[in-house]
Structures are given as structure tokens and as C-alpha cells.
C-alpha positions, 0 to 999 in steps of 0.5 A: 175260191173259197178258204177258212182261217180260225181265229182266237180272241183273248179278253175281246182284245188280242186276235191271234191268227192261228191258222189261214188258208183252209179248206171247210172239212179242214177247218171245221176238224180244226176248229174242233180240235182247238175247241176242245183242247183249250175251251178257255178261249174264243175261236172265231172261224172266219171265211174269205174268198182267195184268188191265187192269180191275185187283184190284177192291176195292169202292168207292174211300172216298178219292174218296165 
């Protein structure tokens, strides 16, 4: 599954995560939105691949 999260840079030193987790349509509107409202800075729209059942490793030992 594929989801966004936007970014903000500031003086190509400090990253903020501002949002995580985004579909494309939602992304892009924000993305926009934050854009316009703060042109100042950079927003860096990054795009990740998220599994909801996580890495399946095996059998947890800490919790048998």
C-alpha cells in the first residue's frame, strides 16, 4: 500500500514532518494548501510503501 508524507525543510538543515501517512488525492491537496499559505519554505512530499500487518519476523520470544 502506498501512502505520502509531506515534509518541510528549513535552511536545508531542519526537517519537520508535518503530516504522515496520506492517500495521493490528500496529499497533493495538502501539499498545495501548505504551499500557498507559507511559500517561505520548502515541502518535500515523500512516498513510501506501508504494510499494515508490519515486517513479519516469526514468533515474538519476549511475549512465549
Amino acid at each position: 500500500m502506498i501512502r505520502y508524507r509531506i515534509q518541510r525543510t528549513m535552511r536545508h538543515v531542519q526537517t519537520d514532518m508535518l503530516c504522515d501517512g496520506m492517500e495521493k488525492a490528500a496529499a497533493m491537496e495538502t501539499l498545495q494548501m501548505l504551499q500557498s499559505l507559507h511559500p517561505e519554505y520548502e515541502y518535500i512530499l515523500e512516498e513510501y510503501t506501508f504494510d499494515p500487518a508490519g515486517p513479519r519476523l516469526g514468533r515474538d520470544p519476549d511475549l512465549h
